[in-house]
VEXVODREN-841164 format. One line per field, with one value per residue: chain; x, y, z of N, C-alpha, C in turn; residue number from 0. Coordinates in Angstrom, 1 decimal, always signed. Atoms other than C-alpha are relative to their C-alpha. Layout:
// VEXVODREN-841164
chain: c(A|...)
n.xx: c(X|...)
n.yy: c(Y|...)
n.zz: c(Z|...)
ca.xx: c(X|...)
ca.yy: c(Y|...)
ca.zz: c(Z|...)
c.xx: c(X|...)
c.yy: c(Y|...)
c.zz: c(Z|...)
n: c(NUM|...)
// end
This chain:
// VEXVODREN-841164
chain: c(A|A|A|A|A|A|A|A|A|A|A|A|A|A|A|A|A|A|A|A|A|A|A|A|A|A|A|A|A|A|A|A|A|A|A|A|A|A|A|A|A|A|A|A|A|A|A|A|A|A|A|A|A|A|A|A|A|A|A|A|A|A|A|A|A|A|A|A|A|A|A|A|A|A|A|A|A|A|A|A|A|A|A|A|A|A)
n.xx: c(+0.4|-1.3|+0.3|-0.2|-1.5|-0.1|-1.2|-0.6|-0.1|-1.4|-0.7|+0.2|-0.6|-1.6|+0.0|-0.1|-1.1|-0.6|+0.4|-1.0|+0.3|+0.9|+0.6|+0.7|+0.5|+0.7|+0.3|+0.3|+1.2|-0.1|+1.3|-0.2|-1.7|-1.0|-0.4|-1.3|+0.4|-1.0|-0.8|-1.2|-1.3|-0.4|-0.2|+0.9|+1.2|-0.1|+1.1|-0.2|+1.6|+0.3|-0.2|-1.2|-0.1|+0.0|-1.4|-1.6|-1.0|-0.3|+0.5|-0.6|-0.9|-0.6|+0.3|-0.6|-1.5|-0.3|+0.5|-1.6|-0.6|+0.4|-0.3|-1.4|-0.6|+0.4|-0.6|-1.5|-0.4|+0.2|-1.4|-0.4|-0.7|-2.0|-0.6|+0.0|-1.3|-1.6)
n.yy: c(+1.0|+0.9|+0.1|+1.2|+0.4|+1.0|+0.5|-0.8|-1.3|+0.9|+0.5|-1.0|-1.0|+0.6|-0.8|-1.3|-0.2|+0.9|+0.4|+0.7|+1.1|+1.0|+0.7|+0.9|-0.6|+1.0|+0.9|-1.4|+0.1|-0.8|+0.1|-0.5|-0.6|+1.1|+1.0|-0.1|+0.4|+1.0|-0.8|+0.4|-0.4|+1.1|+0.9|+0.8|-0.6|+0.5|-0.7|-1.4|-0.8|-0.9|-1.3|-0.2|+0.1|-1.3|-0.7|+0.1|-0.1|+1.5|+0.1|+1.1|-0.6|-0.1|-1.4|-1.1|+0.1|-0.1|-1.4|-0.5|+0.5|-1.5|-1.3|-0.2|-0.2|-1.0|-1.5|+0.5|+0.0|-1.4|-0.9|-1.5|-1.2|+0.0|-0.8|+1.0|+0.7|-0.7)
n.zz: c(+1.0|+0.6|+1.7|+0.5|+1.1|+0.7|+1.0|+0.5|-0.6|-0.4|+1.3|+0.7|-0.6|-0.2|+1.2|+0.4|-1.2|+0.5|+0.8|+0.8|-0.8|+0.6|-0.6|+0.2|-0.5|+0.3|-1.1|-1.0|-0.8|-1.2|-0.8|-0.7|-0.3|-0.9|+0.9|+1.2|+1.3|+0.7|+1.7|+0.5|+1.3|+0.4|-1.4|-0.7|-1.1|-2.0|-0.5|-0.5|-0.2|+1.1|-0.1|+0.8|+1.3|+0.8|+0.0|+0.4|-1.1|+0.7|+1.6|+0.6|-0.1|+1.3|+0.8|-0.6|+1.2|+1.7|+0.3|-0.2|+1.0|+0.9|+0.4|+0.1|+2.0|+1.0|-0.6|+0.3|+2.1|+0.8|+0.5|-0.9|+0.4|-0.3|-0.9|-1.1|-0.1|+0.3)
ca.xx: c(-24.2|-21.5|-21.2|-21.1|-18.0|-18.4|-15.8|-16.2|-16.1|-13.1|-11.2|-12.0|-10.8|-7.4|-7.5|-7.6|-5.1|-3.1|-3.3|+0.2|-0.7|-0.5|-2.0|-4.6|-7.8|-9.8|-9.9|-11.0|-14.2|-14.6|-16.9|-15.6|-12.3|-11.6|-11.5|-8.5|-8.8|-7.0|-4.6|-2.2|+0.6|+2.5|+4.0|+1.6|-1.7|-1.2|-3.9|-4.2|-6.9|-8.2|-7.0|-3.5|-3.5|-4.9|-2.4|+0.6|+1.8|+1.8|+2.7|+4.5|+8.1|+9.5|+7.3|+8.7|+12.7|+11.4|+9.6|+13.1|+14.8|+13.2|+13.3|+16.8|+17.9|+15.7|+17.7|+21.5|+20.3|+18.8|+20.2|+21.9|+22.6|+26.5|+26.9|+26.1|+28.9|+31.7)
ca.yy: c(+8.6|+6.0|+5.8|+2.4|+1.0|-2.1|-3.8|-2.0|+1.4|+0.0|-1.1|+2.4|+4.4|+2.5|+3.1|+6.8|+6.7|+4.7|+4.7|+3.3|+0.2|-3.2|-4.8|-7.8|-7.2|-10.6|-12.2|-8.6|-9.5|-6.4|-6.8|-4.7|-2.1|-4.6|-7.5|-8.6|-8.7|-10.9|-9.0|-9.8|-9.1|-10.6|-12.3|-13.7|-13.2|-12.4|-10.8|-7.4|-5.0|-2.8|+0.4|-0.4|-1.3|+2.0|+3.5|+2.2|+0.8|-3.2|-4.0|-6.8|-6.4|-7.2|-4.6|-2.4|-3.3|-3.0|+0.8|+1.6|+0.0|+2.3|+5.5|+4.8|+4.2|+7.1|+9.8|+8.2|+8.2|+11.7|+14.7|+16.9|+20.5|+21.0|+23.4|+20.2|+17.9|+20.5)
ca.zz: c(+13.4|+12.0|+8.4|+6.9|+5.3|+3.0|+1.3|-1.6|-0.1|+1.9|-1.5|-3.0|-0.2|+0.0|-3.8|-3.7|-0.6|-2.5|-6.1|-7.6|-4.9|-6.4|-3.8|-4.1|-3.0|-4.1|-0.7|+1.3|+3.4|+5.6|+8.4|+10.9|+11.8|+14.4|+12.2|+10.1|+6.7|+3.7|+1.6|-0.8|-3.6|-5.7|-2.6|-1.1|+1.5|+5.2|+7.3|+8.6|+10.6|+8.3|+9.7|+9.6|+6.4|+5.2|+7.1|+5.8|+8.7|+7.6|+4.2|+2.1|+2.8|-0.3|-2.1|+0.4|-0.9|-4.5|-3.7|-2.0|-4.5|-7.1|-5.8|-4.8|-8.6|-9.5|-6.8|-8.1|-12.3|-12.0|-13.7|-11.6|-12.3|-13.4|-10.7|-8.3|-9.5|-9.7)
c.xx: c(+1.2|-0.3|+0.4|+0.9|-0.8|+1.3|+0.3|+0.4|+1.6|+1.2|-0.6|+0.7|+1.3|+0.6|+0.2|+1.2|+1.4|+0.4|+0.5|+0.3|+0.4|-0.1|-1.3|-1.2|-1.5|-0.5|-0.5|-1.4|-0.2|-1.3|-0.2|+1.9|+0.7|+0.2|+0.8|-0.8|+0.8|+0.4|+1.0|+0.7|+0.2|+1.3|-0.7|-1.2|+0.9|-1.4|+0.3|-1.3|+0.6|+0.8|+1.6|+0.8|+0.1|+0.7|+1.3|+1.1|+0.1|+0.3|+1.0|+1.6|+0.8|-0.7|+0.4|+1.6|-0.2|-0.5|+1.6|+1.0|+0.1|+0.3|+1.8|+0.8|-0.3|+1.1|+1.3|-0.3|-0.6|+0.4|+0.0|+0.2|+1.6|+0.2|+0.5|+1.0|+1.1|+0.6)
c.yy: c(-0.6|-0.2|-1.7|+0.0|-1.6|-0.1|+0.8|+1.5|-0.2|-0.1|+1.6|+0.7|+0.0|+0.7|+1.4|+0.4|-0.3|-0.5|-1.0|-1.6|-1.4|-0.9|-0.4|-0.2|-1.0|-1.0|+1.2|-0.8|+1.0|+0.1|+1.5|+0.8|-1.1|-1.5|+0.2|-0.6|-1.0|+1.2|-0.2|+1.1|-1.0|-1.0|-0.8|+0.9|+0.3|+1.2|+1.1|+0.8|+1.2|+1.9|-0.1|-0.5|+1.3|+1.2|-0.1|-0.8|-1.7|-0.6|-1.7|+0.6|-0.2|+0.9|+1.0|+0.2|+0.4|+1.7|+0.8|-0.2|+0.7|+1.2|+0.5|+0.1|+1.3|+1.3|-0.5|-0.1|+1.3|+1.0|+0.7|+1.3|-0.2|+0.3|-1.6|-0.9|+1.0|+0.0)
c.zz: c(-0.7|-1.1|-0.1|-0.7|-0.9|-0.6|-0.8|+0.3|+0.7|-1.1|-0.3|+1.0|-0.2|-1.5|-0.5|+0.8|-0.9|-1.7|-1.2|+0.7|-1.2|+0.7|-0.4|+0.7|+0.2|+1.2|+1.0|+0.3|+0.7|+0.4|+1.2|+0.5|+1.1|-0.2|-1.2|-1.2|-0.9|-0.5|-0.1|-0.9|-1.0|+0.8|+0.9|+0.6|+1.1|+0.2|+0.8|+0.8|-1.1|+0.2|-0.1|-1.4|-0.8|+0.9|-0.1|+1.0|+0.4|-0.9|-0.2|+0.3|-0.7|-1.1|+1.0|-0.5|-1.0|-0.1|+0.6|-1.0|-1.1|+0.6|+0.4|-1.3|-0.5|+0.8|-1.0|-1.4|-0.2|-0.7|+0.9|-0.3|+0.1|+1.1|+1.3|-0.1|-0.3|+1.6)
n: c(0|1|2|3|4|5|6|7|8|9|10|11|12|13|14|15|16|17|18|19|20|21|22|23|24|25|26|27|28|29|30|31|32|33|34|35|36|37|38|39|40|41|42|43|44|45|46|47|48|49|50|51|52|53|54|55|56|57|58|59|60|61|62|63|64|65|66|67|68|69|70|71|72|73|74|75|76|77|78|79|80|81|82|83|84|85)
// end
């Protein structure tokens, strides 16, 4: 028996997958896993199927720079133990 997805169910899963996301979620239609969906940023739309979306494996590629971006600052301004810089 195949469980039903809807949109929102869709949008909530990604949600719990995902929860520091800020992906745009206003143009989502989901009909089917093998229909692309809309989703945006604050970059723009482009279209995607649904499954690689909720696995990570299409995204915006300037929120991908800016999540590198971050946790790169955060390794290089952390504290280190003394021992580690002597």
């Amino acid at each position: 028996m195949y469980k039903i997805i809807t949109t929102e169910i869709f949008i909530k899963n990604y949600k719990q997958k995902y929860p520091n996301s800020n992906s745009i979620f206003d143009r989502i239609k989901y009909f089917s896993s093998k229909e692309k969906i809309e989703i945006g940023c604050d970059h723009g739309y482009w279209n995607i199927l649904p499954s690689d979306f909720i696995n990570g494996k299409c995204s915006c590629k300037e929120c991908d720079v800016n999540d590198i971006e971050i946790s790169y600052h955060y390794y290089m301004t952390k504290d280190l133990p003394k021992d580690a810089t002597e």
